[in-house]
C-alpha positions as CSV (number, residue, x, y, z in Angstrom):
1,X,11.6,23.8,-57.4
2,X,10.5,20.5,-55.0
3,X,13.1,17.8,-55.6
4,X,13.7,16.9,-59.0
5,X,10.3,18.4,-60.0
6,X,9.5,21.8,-60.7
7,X,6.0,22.7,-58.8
8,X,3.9,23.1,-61.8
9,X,4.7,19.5,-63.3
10,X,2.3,17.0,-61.8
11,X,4.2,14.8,-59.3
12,X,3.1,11.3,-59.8
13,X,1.9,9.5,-56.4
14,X,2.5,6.2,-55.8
15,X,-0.3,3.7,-55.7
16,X,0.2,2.4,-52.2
17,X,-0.2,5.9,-51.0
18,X,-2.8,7.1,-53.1
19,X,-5.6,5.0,-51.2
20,X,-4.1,6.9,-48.1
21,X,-6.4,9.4,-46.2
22,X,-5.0,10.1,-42.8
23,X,-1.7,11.9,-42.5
24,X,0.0,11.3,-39.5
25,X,3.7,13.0,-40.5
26,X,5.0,15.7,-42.2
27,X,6.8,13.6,-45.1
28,X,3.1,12.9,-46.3
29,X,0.5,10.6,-45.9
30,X,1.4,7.3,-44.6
31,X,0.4,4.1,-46.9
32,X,-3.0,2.4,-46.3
33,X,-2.2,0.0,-44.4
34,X,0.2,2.2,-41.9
35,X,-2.6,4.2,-41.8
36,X,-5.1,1.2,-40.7
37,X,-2.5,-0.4,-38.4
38,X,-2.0,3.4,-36.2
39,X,-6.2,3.3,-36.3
40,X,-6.2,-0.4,-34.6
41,X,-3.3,0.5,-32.1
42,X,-5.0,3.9,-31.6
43,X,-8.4,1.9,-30.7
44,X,-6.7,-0.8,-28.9
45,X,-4.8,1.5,-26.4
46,X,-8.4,3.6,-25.7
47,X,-10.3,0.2,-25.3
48,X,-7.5,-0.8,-23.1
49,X,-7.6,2.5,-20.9
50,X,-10.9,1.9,-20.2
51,X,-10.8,-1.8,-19.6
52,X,-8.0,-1.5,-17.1
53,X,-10.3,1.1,-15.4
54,X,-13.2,-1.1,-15.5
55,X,-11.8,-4.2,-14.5
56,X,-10.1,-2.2,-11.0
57,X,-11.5,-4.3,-8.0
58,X,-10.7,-0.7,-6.1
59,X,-12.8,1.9,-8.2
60,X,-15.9,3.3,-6.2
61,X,-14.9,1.3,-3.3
62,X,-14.0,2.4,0.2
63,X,-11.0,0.6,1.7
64,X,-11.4,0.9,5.7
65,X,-8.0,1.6,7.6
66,X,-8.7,0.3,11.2
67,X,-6.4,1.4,13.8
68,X,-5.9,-0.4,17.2
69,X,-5.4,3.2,19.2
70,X,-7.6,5.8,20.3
71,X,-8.0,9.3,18.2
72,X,-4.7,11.7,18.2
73,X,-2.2,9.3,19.0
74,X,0.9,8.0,16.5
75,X,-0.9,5.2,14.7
76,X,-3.7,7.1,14.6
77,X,-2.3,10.2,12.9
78,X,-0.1,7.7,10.8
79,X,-3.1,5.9,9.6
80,X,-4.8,9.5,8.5
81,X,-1.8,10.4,6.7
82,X,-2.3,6.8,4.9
83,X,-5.6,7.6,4.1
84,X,-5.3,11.1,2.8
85,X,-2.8,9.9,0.2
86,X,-2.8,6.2,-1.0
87,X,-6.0,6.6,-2.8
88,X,-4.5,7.3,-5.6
89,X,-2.1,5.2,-5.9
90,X,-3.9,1.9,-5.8
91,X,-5.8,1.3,-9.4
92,X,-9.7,2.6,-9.3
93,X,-8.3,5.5,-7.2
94,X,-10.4,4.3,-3.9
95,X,-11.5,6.4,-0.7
96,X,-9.9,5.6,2.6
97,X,-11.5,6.0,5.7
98,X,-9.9,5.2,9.3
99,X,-11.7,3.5,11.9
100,X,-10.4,3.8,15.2
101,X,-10.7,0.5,17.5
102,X,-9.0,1.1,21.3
103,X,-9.4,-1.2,23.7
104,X,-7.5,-4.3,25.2
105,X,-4.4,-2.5,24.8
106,X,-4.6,-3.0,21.3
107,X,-6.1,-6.9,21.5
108,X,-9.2,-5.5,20.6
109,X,-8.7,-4.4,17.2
110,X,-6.3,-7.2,16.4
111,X,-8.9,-9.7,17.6
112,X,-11.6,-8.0,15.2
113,X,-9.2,-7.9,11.4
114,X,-8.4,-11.8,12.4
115,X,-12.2,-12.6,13.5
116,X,-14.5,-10.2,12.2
117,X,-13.2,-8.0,9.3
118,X,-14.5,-9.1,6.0
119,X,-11.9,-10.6,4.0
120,X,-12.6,-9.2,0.8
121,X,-9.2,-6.6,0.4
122,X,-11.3,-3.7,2.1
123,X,-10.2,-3.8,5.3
124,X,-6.7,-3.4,6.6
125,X,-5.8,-2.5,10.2
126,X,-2.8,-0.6,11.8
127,X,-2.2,-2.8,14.8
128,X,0.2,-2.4,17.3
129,X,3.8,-4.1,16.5
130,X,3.9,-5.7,19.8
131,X,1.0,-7.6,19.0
132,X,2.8,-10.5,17.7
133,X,4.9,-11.0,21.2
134,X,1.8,-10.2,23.0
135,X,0.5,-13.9,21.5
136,X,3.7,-15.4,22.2
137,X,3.9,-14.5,25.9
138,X,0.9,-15.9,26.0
139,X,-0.8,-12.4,26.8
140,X,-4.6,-12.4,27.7
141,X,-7.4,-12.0,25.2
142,X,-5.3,-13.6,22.2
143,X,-7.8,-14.9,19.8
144,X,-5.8,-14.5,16.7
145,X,-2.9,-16.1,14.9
146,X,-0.1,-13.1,14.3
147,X,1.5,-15.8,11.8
148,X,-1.4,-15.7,9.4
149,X,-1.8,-12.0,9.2
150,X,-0.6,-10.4,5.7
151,X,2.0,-7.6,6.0
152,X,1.3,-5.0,3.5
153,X,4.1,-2.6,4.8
154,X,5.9,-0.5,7.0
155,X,5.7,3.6,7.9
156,X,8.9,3.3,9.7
157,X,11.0,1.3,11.7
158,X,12.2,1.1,15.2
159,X,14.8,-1.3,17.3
160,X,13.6,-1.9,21.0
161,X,16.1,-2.9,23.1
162,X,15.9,-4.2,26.8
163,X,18.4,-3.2,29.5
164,X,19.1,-5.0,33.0
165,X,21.4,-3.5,35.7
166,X,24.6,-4.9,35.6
167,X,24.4,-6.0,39.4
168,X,21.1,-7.9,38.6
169,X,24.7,-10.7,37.4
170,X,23.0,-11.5,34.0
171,X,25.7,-11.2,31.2
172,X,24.0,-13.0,28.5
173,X,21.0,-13.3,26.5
174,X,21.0,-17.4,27.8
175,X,21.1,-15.9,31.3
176,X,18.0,-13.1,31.0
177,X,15.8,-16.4,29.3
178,X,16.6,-19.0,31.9
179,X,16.3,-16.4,35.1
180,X,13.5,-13.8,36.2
181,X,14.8,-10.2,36.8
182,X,12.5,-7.8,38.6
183,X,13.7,-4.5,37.5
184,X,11.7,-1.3,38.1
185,X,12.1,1.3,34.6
186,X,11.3,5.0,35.3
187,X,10.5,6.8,32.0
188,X,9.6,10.3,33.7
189,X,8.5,10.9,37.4
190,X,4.8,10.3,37.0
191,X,5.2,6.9,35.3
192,X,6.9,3.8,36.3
193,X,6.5,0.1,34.6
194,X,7.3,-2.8,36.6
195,X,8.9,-5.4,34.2
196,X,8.6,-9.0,35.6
């Protein structure tokens, strides 16, 4: 026996699921209009799968990754690593390529994305962090506006700090803006920097 039915007595089926010809559960069919409202959704949600692939600015593109350094250094081999994996996690799943741009201790390449680079989201650049204190000391071939660059992001951070000898008698940051220290900074024996 089935319910209140025994399995050789017709069971009677309700109108609103007789029209029914899809069955989606395993209580039965679902009623007509169930059954047309899980075709729409079903249609809506492949039309809007391939819209949203469509309508990617990214797909069959190649976004450029320009780096300010030669080949083999850090922001080189950072940039790489970029462009091995963020592919695919920008919509249209684009390629990435990296173009290295040394020269100008890194003016070169900074002067190029704010002069040259089409500005059509294809181009991004790896530029040196100090480039932004470079323009504000005034550094030489500046022909960009660090101010109006867009940051995207960040593969790490670092703090930089600067040291004078406490005999050079500057015990505050007012002090080491308003007088110049001459200090020499040995990093390993066969390099020096002279800081003015």
């Amino acid at each position: 026996m089935r319910g209140p039915h025994r399995e050789s007595e017709p069971v009677e089926t309700p109108p609103h699921r007789a029209e029914s010809r899809f069955s989606f559960s395993a209580r039965g069919p679902l009623p007509a209009s169930g059954a047309r409202g899980a075709a729409i959704l079903l249609f809506a949600a492949i039309f809007a799968t391939a819209s949203a692939r469509a309508e990617s600015p990214y797909e069959g593109k190649t976004i450029t990754i320009v780096t300010s350094t030669g080949v083999g250094g850090v922001y080189d081999l950072t940039a790489r690593l970029i462009a091995r994996h963020m592919g695919r996690h920008i919509p249209g799943s684009p390629t990435l390529i990296v173009q290295n741009m040394p020269g100008g201790g890194n003016v070169l390449a900074t002067n190029y994305m704010y002069n040259i680079a089409p500005k059509d989201g294809l181009t991004i650049a790896s530029i040196h962090n100090a480039m932004p204190l470079h323009q504000a000391l005034d550094g030489r071939g500046v022909r960009f506006d660090a101010a109006k660059f867009n940051w995207l992001g960040s593969t790490g951070s670092e703090n930089e700090v600067i040291l004078v000898w406490s005999n050079a008698g500057i015990t505050t940051i007012k002090q080491a803006m308003e007088r110049e220290v001459e200090q020499l900074l040995r990093v390993c024996p066969e390099r020096s920097y002279r800081i003015a």
